[in-house]
N, C-alpha and C positions, 0 to 999 in steps of 0.2 A: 577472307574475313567477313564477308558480307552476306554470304550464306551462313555463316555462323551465328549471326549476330540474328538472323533474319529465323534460325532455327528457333533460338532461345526466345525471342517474340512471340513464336508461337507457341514456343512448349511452356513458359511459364503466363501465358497470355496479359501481355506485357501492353498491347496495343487493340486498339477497337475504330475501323472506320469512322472519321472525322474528327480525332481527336484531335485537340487542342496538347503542346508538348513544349513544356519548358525544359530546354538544355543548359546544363551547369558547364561553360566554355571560359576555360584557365588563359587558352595556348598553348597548352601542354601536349605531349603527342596524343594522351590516351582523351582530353577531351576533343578534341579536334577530329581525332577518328571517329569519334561518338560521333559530333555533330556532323561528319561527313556519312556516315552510316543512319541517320535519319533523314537526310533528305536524298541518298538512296531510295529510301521507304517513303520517303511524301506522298509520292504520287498515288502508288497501291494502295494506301491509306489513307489519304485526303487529308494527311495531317498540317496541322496548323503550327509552326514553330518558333520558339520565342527564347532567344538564345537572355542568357544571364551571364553577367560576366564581375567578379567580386576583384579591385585592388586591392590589397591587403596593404600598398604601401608601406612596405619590408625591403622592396629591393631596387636597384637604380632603371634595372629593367622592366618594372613594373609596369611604366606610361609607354615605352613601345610593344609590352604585350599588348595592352589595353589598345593599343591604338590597331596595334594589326587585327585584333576579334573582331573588334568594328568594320574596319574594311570587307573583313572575311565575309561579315554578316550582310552588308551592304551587297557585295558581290552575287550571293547568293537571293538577296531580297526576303531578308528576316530581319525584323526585330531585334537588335538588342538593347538588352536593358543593362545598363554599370554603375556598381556603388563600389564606393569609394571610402574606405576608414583605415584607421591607425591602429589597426591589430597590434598593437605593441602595447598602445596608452590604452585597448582594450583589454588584454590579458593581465593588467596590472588590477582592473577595474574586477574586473569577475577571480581574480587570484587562481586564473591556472594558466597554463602555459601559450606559446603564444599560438601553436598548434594545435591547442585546443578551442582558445579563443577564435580562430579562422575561422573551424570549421564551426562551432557555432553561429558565428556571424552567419556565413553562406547560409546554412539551410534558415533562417530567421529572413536571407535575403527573397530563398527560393519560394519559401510561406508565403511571404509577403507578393509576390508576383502570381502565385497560384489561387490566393486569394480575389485578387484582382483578377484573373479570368478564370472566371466559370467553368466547373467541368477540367481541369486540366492534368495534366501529370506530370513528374518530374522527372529528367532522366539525366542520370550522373554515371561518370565514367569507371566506375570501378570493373575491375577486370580478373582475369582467374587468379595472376601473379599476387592482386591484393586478399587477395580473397585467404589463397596459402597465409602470406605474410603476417594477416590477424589471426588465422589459427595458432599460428606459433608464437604470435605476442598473447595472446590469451592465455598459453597454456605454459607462456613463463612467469605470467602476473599472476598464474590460480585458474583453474577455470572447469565446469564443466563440463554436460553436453550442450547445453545453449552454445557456452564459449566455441567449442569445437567445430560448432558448424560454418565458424569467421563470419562473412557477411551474406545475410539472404539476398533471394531476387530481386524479391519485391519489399514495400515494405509501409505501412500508412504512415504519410508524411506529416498529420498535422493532430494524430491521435482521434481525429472524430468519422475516419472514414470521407472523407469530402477531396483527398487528393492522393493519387496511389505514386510511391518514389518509384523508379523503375532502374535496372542496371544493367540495358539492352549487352552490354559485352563483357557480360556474368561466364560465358566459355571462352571466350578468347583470351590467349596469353598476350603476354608484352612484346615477343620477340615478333608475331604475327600482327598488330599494331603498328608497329615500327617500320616492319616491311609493306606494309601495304602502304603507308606515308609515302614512304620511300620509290616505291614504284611508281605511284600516282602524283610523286613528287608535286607532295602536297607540303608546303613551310610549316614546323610549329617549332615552337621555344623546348631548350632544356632549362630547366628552371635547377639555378645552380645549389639549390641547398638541400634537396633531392642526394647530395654525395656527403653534408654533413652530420658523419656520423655519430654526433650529442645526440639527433632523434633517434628514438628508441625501432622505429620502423625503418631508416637506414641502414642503420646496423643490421637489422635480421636481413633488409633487400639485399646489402652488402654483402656482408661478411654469413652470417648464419646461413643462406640457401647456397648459395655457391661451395661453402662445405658438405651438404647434404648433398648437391650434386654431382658431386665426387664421391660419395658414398654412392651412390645410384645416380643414375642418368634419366631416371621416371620419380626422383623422390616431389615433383612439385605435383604432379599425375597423381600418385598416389596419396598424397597431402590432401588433394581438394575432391577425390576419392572419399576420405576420411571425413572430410566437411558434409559428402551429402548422403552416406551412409549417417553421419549425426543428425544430420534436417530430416530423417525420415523417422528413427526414432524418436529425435524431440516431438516430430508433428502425433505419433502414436501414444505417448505418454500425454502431451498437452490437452488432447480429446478425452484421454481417462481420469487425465486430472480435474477437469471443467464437469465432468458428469458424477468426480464425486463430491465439489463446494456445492454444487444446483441439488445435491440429495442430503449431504452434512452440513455446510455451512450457516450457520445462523449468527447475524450482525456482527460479523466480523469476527467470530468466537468457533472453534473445534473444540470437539472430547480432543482431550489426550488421550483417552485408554480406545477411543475410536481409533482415531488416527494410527496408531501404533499397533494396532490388526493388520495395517498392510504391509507391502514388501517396502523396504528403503529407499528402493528409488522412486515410488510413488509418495511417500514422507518428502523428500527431497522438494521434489520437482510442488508439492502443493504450497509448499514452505515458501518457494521462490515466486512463486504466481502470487503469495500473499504479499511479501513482500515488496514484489513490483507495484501491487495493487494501491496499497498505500503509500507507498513514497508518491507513486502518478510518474512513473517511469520504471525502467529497465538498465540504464545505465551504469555501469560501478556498482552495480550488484552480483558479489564474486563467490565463488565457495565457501570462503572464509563466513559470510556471512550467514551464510546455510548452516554452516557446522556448529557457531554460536546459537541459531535455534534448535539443533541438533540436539545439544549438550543439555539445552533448557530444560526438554523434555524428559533429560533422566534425572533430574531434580527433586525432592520433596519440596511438600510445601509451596510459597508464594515465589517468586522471584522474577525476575527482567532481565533483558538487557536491551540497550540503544543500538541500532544502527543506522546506515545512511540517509540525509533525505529529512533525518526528526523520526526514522519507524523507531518507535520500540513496543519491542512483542515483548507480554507480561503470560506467564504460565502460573494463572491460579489455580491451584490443587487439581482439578482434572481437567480443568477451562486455560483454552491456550487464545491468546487475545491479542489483533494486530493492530494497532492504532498511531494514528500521527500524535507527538505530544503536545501540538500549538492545536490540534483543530476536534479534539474530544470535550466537548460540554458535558457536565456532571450530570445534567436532565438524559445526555444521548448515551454517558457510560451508566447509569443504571438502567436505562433500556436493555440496553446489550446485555447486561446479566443477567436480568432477570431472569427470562426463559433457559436459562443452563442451571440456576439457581433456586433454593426453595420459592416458589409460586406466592407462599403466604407471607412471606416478607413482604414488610412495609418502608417507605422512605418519605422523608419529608424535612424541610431546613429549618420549620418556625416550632420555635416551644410556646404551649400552647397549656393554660392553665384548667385546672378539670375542678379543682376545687383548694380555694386555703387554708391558712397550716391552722391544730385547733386552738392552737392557742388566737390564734387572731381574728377567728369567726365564729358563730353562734350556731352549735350544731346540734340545738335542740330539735326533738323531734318535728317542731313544727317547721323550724328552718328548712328542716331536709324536706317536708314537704311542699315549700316552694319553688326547693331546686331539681326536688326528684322528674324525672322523665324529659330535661333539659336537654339539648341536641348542644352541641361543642365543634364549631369547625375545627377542621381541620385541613391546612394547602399542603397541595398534592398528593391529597389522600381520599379526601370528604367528608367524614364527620364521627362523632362518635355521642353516643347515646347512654347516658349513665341511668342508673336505679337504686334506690335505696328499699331493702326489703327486711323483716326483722325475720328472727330464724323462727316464727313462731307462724309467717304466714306460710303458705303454700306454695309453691312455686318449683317449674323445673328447671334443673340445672343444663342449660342447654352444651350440647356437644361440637357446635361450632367453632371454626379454627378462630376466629375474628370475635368469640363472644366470652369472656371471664368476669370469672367471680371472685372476688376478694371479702376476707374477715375487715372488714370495712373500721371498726375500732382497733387495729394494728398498725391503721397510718395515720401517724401522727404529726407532718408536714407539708408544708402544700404539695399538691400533686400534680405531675406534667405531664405533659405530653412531651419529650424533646428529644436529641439526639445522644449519643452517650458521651461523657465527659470522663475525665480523668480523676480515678477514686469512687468510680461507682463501681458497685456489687451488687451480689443476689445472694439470698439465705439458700443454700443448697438440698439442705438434711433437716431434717427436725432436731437436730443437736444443735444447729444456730450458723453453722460451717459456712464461713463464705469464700466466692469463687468471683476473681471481678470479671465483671462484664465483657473487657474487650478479651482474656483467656476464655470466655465461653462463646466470641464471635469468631476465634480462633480456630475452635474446634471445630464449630459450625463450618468451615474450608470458606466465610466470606472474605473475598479481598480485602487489604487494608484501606480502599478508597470507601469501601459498602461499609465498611467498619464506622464509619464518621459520620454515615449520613442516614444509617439505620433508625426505626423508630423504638424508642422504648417507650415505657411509662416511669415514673421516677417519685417518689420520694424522698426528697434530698439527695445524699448520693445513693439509695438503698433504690435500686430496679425490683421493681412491684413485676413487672411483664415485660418482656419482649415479644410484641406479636408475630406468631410464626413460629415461638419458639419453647418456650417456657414460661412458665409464674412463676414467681417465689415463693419458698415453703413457707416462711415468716408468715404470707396474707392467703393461706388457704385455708376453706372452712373448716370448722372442726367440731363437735359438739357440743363444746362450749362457748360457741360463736352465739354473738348475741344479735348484732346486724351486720349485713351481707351487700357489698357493694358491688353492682352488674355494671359492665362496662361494655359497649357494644358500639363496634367500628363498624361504618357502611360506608359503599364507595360502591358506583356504578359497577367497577370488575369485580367486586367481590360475590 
């Protein structure tokens, strides 16, 4: 066992002169071997060891396991460290099971110890036996090549790189564990619920491998065969996937008509790196959820769906968009769209008056020459610059995305700056045809969140402009225009 253990150190470089090395120690045989198979390694490595020991206080045998780790650890002259909680009144608290609740606790225990020493690593007992066992629970809950691979070597334990998990007896079976106990007659606990078949991972240690084993006599060889043929693919696809968000990705946003150039399993496999990315984990994220962004994609039109964690991935019209839904600010999702989105759209949340209605102000010619060449803020935009010119002076009509001109006596209400409201239109046609506003932000393929918060120009509910977009026929010059109203938006990006 000990050259095995001793092989996989090196081949998945597990260990590095003077580490410092936290072991996860139950009392169980497979962590006991563990902790017996590092300080084998102590010396070679100058390793520093610092056993963890978790009660779960679940069972009557708990405080004599707990007590023999300690001795164990004493004997040897290590460290250990024991927490102690009521995994039962926890699983109730976090609403899963109490099997799940455990092992959360532990690695929250093993963080918390690895943070406290500098530099260190974690090393838990998992073994080839387990390794099998989660392929085949994976691949009865759904699962794909991630799932398939069961569990890796190694693994970052705390997500920022600062403490690596390790699973020095990642090739060793259970039967070779056992027996090397046993020869070395070395004590550990059978931990009696291990045989209760309600856990879903009993039943397959049970019942499910000892049938395959009867099919074959190498199906658990061949199993974890199957694991690292999958760890090698996933590791070639995860490098082509990452090389193509650092070439396509922009704020969280793909083409759809990009994306869907490539082959399927590179669609897949980028799908689930998004996914993972915003939830801020990997966990319980299964096929199933893959195939609902799948589906997204052959879509018309706007549409979503939610999944784990708060992601929900929104696929506007050619823009496929991953986002948490507690943690998008409306300033950071117009970000993100812009740059997939027309450039000359404008946003802004204040309505903002440019001139009022004529029934309530004095729009005699001298008037308009107090207000003419007037600047108008405008927040989150910067400003706009009006002109009043009669069709008789001179002037050219500039061809700027951000500069129009209106038949300046066809607005007859006060005039806005604002967002679009409900019941607002645009004259379309010279026959007077109108088209509302939000059917022509529609067409435009903007989201329905861009929809709300787009800039128009307004009179009453009658849209004069949307910049970026159109004017209305109603206020364009015509020969029988008598005065001509310039409208001109500036803003540093413009």
């Amino acid at each position: 066992m000990l050259d095995q253990v001793r092989k996989t150190v090196e081949q998945y470089h597990m260990l590095e002169h003077g580490d410092s090395v936290i072991v996860g120690v139950s009392g169980g045989a497979d962590s006991v071997a563990l902790l017996m198979a590092l300080l084998a390694l102590r010396e070679e490595y100058a390793l520093t060891i610092t056993a963890v020991h978790v009660n779960h206080m679940l069972r009557e045998a708990a405080k004599e396991e707990q007590a023999y780790v300690e001795e164990l650890c004493r004997q040897n002259q290590i460290v250990c460290r024991v927490f102690c909680k009521e995994i039962a009144s926890y699983a109730k608290e976090c609403g899963c099971s109490t099997e799940e609740a455990g092992r959360r606790y532990r690695y929250q225990c093993f963080a918390q110890v690895a943070e406290e020493i500098q530099g260190s690593k974690v090393a838990v007992a998992h073994h080839k036996n387990d390794r099998v066992e989660t392929v085949l629970f994976h691949m009865a809950r759904g699962t794909g090549l991630k799932g398939m691979q069961g569990i890796p070597p190694t693994r970052d334990l705390t997500g920022d790189g600062a403490h690596l998990l390790i699973r020095p007896l990642y090739q060793v079976d259970r039967e070779t564990i056992e027996t090397y106990l046993d020869q070395n007659r070395i004590r550990y606990y059978n931990d009696e619920s291990n045989r209760d078949d309600r856990y879903s991972r009993n039943r397959i240690r049970n019942r499910v491998i000892p049938e395959l084993t009867l099919i074959n006599q190498q199906a658990v060889r061949h199993i974890e065969g199957l694991s690292d043929v999958s760890m090698a693919y996933w590791d070639y696809v995860e490098q082509e996937a990452i090389r193509y968000e650092q070439a396509h990705m922009n704020d969280h946003c793909l083409s759809v008509e990009e994306l869907c150039g490539y082959p399927e399993l590179m669609i897949r496999h980028v799908i689930y790196r998004q996914i993972a990315q915003t939830a801020g984990q990997e966990r319980d994220i299964a096929e199933i959820h893959i195939e609902q962004v799948m589906n997204l994609l052959k879509m018309d039109g706007e549409k979503r769906c939610n999944l784990p964690y708060g992601v929900q991935v929104v696929k506007c019209y050619d823009l496929l968009r991953f986002e948490r839904q507690d943690s998008c600010s409306e300033n950071e999702y117009k970000n993100m769209q812009r740059d997939g989105l027309k450039d000359c759209i404008l946003y802004s949340a204040d309505a903002v008056m440019i001139m009022d209605s004529l029934e309530e102000t004095d729009r005699s010619p001298e008037h308009e020459m107090e207000l003419n060449g007037q600047m108008i803020g405008l927040h989150g935009v910067g400003a706009c610059l009006y002109k009043i010119f009669s069709q008789k002076e001179q002037f050219e009509i500039s061809k700027k995305t951000y500069t129009k001109v209106f038949d300046y006596d066809t607005i007859k209400g006060a005039l806005y700056f604002r967002n679009p409201r409900m019941g607002d239109y645009m004259i379309i046609d010279t026959q007077g045809s109108r088209k509302k506003v939000s059917r022509i932000l529609i067409d435009q393929k903007l989201p329905r969140e861009l929809r709300e918060q787009i800039l128009v120009v307004a009179d009453g509910s009658h849209v004069i402009w949307i910049p970026g977009i159109r004017i209305s026929e109603a206020c364009k010059i015509t020969k029988d225009t008598c005065r001509i109203l310039e409208l001109r938006l500036e803003r540093e990006a413009l």
